[in-house]
C-alpha positions in Angstrom: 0.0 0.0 0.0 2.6 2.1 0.6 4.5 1.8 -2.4 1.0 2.4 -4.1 0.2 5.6 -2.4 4.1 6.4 -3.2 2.9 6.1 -6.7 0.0 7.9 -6.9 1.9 10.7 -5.8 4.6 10.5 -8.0 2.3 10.3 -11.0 0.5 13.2 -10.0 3.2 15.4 -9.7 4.4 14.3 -13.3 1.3 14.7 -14.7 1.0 18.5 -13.5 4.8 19.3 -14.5 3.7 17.8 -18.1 0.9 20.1 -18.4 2.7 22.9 -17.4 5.4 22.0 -19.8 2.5 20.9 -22.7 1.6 25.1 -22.4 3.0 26.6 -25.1 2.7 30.2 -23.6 1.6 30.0 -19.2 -0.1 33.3 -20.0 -2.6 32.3 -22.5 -5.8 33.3 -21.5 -7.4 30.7 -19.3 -11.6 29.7 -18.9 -13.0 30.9 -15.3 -14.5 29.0 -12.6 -17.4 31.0 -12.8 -19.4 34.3 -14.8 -16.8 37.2 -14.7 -17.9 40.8 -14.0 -14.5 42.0 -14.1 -11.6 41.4 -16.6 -8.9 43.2 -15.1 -8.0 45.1 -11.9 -6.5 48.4 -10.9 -5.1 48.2 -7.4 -4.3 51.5 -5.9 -2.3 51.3 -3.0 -2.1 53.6 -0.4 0.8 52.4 1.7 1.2 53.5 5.6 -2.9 53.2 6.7 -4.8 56.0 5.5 -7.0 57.2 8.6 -10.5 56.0 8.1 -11.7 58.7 10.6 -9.9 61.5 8.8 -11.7 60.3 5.7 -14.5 58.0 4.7 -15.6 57.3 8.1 -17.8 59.9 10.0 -17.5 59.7 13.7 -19.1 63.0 15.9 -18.2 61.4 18.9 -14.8 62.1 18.3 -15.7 65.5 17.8 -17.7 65.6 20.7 -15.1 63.7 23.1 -11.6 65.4 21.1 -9.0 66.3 24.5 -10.2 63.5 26.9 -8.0 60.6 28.1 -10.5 57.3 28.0 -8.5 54.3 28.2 -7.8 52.4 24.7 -7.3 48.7 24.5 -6.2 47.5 20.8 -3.4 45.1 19.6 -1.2 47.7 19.3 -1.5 48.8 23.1 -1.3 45.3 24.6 1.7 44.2 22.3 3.8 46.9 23.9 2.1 47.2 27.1 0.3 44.2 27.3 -2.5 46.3 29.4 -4.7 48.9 28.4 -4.0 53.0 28.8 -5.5 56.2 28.7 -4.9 58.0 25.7 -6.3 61.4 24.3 -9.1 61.4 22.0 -8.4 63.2 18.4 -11.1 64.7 16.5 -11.0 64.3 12.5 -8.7 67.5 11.5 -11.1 67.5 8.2 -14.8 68.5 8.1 -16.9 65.9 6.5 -19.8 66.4 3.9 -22.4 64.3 2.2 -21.8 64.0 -1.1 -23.7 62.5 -3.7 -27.3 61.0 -4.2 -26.6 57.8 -1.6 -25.1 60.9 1.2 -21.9 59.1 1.9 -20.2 61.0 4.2 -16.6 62.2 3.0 -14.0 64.7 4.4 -12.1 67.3 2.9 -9.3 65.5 2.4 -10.4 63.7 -0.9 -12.8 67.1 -2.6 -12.1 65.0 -5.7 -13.2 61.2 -5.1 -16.3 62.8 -2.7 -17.7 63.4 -6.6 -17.4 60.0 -7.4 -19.3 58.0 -4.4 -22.2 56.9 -6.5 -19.6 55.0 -8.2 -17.7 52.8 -5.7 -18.8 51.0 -2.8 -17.1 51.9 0.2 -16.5 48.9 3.0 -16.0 50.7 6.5 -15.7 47.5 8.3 -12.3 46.4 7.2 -9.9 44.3 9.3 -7.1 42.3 9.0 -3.6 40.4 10.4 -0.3 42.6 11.5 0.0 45.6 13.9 3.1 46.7 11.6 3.4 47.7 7.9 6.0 44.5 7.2 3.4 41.8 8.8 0.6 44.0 7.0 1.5 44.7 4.2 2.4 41.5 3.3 -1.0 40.1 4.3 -2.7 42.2 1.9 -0.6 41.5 -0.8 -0.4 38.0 0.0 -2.6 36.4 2.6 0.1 35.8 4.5 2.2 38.1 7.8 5.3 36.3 7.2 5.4 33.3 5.0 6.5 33.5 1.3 3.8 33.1 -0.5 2.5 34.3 -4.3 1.0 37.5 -4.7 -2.8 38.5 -5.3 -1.3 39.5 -9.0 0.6 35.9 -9.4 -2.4 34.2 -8.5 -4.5 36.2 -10.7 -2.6 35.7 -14.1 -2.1 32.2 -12.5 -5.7 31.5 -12.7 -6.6 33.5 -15.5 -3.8 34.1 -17.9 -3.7 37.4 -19.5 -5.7 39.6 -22.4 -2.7 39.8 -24.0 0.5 38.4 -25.2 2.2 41.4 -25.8 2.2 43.0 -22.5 2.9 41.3 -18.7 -0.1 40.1 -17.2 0.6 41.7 -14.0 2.4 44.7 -13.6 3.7 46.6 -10.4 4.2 50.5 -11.0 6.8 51.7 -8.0 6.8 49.7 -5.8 8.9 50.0 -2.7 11.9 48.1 -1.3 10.4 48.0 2.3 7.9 46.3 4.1 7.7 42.9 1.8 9.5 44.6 -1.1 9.7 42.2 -4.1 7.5 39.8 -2.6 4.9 41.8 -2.7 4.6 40.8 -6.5 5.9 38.1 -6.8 5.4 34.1 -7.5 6.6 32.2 -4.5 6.1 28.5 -5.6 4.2 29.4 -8.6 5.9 29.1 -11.7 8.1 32.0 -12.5 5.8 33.0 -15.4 3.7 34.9 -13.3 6.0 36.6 -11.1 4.8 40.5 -11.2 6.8 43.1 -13.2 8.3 45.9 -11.5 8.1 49.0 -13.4 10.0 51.7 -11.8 10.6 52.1 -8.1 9.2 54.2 -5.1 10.8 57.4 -5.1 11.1 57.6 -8.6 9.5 59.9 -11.2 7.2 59.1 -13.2 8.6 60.4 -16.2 11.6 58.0 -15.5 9.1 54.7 -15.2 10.1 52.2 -18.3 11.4 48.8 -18.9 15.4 48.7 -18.6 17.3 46.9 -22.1 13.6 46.9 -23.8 15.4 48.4 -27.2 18.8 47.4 -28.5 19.9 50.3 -30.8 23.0 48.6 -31.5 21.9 46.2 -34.2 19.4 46.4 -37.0 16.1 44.4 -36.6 16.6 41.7 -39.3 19.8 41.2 -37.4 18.2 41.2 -33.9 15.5 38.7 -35.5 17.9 36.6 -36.2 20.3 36.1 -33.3 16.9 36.1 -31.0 15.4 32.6 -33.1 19.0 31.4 -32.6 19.2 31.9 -28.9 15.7 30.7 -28.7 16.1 27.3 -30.7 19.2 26.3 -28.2 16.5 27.3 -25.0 13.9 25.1 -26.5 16.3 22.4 -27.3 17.6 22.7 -23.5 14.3 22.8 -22.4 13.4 19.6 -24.1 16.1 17.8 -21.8 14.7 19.2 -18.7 10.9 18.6 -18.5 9.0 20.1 -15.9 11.2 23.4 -15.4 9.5 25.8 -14.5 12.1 28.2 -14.1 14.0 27.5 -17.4 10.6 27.6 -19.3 9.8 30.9 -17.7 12.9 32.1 -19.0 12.4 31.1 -22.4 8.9 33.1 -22.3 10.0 36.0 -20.7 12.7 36.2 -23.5 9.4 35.8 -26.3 7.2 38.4 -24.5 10.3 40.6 -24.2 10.3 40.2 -28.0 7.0 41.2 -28.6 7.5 44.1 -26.3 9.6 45.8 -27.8 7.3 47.0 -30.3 4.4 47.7 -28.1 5.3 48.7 -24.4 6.8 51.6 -25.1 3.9 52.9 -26.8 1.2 51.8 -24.2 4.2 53.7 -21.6 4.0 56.6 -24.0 1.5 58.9 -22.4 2.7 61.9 -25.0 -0.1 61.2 -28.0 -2.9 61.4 -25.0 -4.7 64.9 -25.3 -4.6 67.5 -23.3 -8.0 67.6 -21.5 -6.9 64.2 -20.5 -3.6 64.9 -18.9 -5.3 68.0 -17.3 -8.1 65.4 -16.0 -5.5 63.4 -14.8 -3.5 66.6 -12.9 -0.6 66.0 -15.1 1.4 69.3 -15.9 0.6 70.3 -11.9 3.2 70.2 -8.9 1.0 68.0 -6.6 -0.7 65.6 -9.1 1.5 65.4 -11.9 4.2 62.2 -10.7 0.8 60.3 -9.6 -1.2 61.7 -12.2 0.9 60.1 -14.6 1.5 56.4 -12.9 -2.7 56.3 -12.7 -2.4 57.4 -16.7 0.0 54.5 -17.7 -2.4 52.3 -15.5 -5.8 53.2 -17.7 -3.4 52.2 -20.9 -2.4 49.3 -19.7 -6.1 48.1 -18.9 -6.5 48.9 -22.5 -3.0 47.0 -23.8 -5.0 44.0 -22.0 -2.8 44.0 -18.6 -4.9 41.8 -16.3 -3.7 43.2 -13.1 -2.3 46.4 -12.3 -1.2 47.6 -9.3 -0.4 51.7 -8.7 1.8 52.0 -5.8 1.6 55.3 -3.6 4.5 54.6 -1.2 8.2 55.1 -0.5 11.3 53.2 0.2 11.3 54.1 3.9 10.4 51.7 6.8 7.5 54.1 7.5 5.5 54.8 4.3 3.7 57.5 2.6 0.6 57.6 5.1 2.2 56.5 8.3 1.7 59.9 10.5 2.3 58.9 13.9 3.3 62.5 14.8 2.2 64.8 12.1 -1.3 64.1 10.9 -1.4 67.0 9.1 1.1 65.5 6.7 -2.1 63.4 5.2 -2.8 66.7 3.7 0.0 66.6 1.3 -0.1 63.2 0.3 -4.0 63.5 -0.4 -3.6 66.4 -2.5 -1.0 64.1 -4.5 -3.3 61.1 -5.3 -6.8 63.1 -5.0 -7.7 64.4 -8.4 -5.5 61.7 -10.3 -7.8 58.6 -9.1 -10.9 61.0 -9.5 -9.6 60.8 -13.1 -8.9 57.7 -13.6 -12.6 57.1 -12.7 -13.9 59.4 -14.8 -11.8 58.3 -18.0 -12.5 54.9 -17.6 -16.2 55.5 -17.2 -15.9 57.9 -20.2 -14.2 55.2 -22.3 -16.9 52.1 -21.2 -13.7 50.4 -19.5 -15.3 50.7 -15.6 -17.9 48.1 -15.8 -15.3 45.2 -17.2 -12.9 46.6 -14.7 -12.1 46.9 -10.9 -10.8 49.4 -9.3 -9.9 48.8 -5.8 -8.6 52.2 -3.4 -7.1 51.6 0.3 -4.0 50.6 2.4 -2.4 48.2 4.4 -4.7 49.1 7.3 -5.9 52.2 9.3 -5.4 54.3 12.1 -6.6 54.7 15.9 -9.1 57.3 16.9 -6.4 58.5 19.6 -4.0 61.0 19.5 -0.4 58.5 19.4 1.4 59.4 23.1 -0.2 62.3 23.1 0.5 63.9 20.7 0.0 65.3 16.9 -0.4 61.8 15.4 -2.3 58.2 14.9 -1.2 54.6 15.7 -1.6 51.6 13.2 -5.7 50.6 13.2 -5.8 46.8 11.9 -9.1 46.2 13.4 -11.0 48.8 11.7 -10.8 50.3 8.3 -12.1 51.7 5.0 -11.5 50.5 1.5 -13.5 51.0 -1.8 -14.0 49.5 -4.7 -15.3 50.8 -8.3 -16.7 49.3 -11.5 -16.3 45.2 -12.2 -19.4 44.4 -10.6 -19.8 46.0 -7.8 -22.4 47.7 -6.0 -22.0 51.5 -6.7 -23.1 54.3 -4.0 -23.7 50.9 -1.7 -22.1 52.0 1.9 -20.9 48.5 3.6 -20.7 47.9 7.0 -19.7 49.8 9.9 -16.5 50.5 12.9 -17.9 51.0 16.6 -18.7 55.3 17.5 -14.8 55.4 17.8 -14.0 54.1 14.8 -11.8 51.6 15.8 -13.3 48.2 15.7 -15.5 46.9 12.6 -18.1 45.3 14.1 -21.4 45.8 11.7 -21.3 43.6 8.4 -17.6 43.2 9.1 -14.7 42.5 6.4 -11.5 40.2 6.8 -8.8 40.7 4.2 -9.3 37.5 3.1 -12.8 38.0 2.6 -12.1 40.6 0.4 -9.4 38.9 -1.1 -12.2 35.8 -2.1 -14.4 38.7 -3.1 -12.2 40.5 -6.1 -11.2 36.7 -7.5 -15.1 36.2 -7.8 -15.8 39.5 -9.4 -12.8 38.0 -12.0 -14.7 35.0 -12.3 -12.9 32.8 -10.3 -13.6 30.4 -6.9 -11.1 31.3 -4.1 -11.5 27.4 -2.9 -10.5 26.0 -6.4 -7.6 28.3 -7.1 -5.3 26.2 -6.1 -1.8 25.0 -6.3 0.2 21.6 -4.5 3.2 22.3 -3.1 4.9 20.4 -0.8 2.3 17.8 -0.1 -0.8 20.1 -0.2 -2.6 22.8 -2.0 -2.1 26.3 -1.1 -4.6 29.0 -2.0 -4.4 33.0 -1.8 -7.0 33.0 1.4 -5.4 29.5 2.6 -8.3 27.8 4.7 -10.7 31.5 4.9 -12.4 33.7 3.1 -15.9 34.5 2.1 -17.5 36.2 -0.6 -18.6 39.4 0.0 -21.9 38.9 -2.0 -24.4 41.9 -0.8 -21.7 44.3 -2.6 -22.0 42.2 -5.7 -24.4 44.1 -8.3 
């Protein structure tokens, strides 16, 4: 029996190595589990924890109860203290508004996206794993605080292959070297063929975002065309004598897409030929807008090149991120102003161009921020039990307000939202089962929301 069992196992693994050796191209688009309402999806991530009560989440208790000292017991507290403490309520430093026919309440920190709420569904009743941005960040990106594991974006193009074969299927715009750095787009144990590509770097302008080595001006294309079939008849004959590499195959198409981008990225990274009424929608040309303005531009092309998953990083290479204001709240000001009008205008071109309802815009950060003043002070702590998030287009509900943080705004508690629910949520939307995308490795199958997860389905239109 054992030697059977020993078998069995050995012929399954064989069997999946031959089928991933019998695809000619990894990428090629693959059927869904289920009826997709989204083909592609445009993460916008605000890295550091936006403050949910400075933004999307109206709380007048805080205005009502801003100066007093009332103890606080969170994750945060008891993992330094490991007992509660007082600490001094902070009011919102924004006034908030109704906007829109479905009266969400927004602050003046995003003028902009408060035009846009009876487009996206916002979910105020966010939680997830990690007190810190490392442990965090990497759960949002990949289900997991500390364990290597594949990305949302490698899992995507895993399950679905991409729209097209002349562009990466999944496609990171600066991202940072902290807090997870290249893990947070990469493949883990998938196969290397849908490892995340890494356009640019946090910290870096926009106008300096490209693909390294895409053009060789050295030789002349029939030249080129040539040495590239040789070099790729000796990979394919190597490949032959090692079936089942993943990594050598990967290579192989990485070296054909690379091909076929030559003539095509740069254009779709060209955002030159684009009129001006869009750039100016966008906030490109202005000091505050223009380095975001841009990234969100290249995003709405690529959704058109076919790019199945694109993610827009707001962030830098610090161990403290872009929204991380333990001492200087105020500083949410600057980097609001920044992403504000470029995302309102991403919404409105897509919508303009009929690319939001096949598409899924999803707005938010690692987690959020306490409804206390951090040590007393002119700053907030890290928030993972309570949170906003939105999403747009691809299904979802628009103007729908979802759930609901205690009056402090610091635990969800109405309706509430685990990452991995949310995670199971945007691979339904894209048509696929968060239960059957799977993958063995090392004796069992792994999954983006491993043994959780639920679908979010009263956001679903």
């Amino acid at each position: 029996m054992a030697c059977g069992f020993g078998y069995m196992a050995a012929a399954g693994i064989s069997s999946q190595q031959a089928m991933a050796s019998s695809i000619a191209n990894p990428l090629s688009p693959r059927t869904p589990h289920l009826f997709p309402r989204a083909k592609r999806v445009i993460f916008l991530f605000m890295a550091g924890g936006v403050s949910q009560v400075d933004s999307y989440d109206y709380k007048p208790l805080l205005y009502k109860k801003d100066g007093e000292m009332l103890d606080f017991t969170d994750q945060r507290i008891l993992a330094k203290t490991g007992m509660g403490s007082n600490q001094r309520v902070m009011k919102p430093l924004w006034d908030f508004k109704q906007h829109g026919q479905n009266g969400a309440w927004v602050s003046d920190l995003f003028p902009h996206m408060a035009k846009h709420t009876d487009e996206y569904c916002v979910i105020r009743s966010m939680h997830t794993e990690g007190v810190a941005h490392g442990p965090a960040t990497l759960f949002l990106h990949t289900g997991s605080t500390n364990l290597i594991r594949p990305s949302m974006g490698s899992w995507v193009s895993y399950g679905l292959g991409t729209e097209s074969q002349d562009m990466p299927g999944f496609v990171s715009l600066s991202p940072s070297f902290g807090n997870g750095g290249p893990r947070n787009y990469g493949n883990a144990f998938l196969p290397a063929s849908y490892q995340g590509t890494a356009m640019g770097r946090a910290g870096m302008k926009a106008t300096d975002i490209g693909i390294d080595n895409l053009r060789n001006d050295s030789l002349s294309p029939d030249r080129q065309k040539r040495q590239f079939d040789l070099l790729q008849s000796m990979n394919h004959e190597q490949c032959q004598s090692q079936p089942g590499n993943s990594e050598l195959e990967a290579v192989i198409s990485s070296y054909e897409l690379a091909w076929r981008m030559q003539s095509n990225a740069p254009e779709v990274m060209d955002i030159s030929k684009e009129s001006e009424a869009t750039k100016k929608l966008y906030g490109i040309g202005e000091k505050n807008t223009d380095n975001y303005g841009r990234q969100c531009l290249m995003a709405r092309r690529m959704a058109e090149a076919g790019v199945r998953f694109i993610q827009v990083n707001y962030s830098d290479n610090s161990n403290n991120p872009a929204w991380d204001q333990h001492n200087d709240m105020p500083k949410h000001k600057e980097h609001a102003l920044a992403v504000d009008k470029p995302v309102a205008g991403l919404l409105t071109d897509l919508k303009k161009r009929g690319l939001l309802e096949d598409t899924l815009v999803w707005w938010g950060g690692e987690f959020g921020r306490t409804p206390y003043a951090q040590k007393n002070g002119t700053g907030r702590d890290h928030n993972p039990t309570g949170f906003s998030v939105w999403l747009a287009g691809g299904g979802v509900k628009p103007g729908l307000i979802y759930g609901a943080t205690d009056e402090w705004g610091q635990y969800a508690i109405e309706n509430k939202v685990h990452m991995h629910d949310l995670h199971a949520t945007i691979l339904y939307l894209l048509g696929m089962d968060h239960e059957k995308l799977t993958f063995r490795h090392e004796g069992r199958d792994y999954r983006l929301t491993d043994v959780h997860g639920n679908v979010i389905h009263n956001i679903i239109a």
